[in-house]
N, C-alpha and C positions, 0 to 999 in steps of 0.2 A: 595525511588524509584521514578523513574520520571515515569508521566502521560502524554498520550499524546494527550493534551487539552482537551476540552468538549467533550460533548452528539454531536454539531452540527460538531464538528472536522473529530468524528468518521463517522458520515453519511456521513461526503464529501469524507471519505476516499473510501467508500465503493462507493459510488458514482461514483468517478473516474474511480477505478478497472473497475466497473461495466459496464460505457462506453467505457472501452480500451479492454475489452474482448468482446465489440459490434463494435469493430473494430471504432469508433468515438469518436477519442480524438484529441486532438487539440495540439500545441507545451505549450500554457500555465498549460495544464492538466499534461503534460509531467512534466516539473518543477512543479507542484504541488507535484505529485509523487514524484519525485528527495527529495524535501524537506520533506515530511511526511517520507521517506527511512531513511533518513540521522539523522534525530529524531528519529525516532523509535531503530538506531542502538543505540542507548542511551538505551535503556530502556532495562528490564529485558525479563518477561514472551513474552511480545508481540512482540519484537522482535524475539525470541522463535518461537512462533504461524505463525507470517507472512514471515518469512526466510521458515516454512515449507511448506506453503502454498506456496510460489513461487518456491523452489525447487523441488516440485509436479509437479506442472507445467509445468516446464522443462520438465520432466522426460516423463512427458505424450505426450510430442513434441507441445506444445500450448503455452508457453512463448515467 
């Protein structure tokens, strides 16, 4: 099963999220995202997880 990268991968992941939902994100943060998505559609569970999580999203009208 693919991983996707470290301990400090996962914090930037969250990181990112975390300033694109404080509405301050930048076009690099943007392709950060793009690139962590596009891995992550590799992967098994977490993929899983975070398609749920942005489909929520959606759904709540906040994507």
């Amino acid at each position: 099963e693919l991983r996707l990268g470290s301990n400090k991968d996962k914090y930037n992941l969250k990181t990112i999220f975390g300033r694109q939902e404080a509405g301050d994100v930048d076009d690099s943060d943007h392709k950060k995202v793009m690139m962590i998505m596009m891995i992550t559609m590799m992967t098994g569970r977490m993929r899983a997880s975070l398609m749920s999580k942005i489909t929520r999203r959606q759904y709540d009208g906040r994507a």
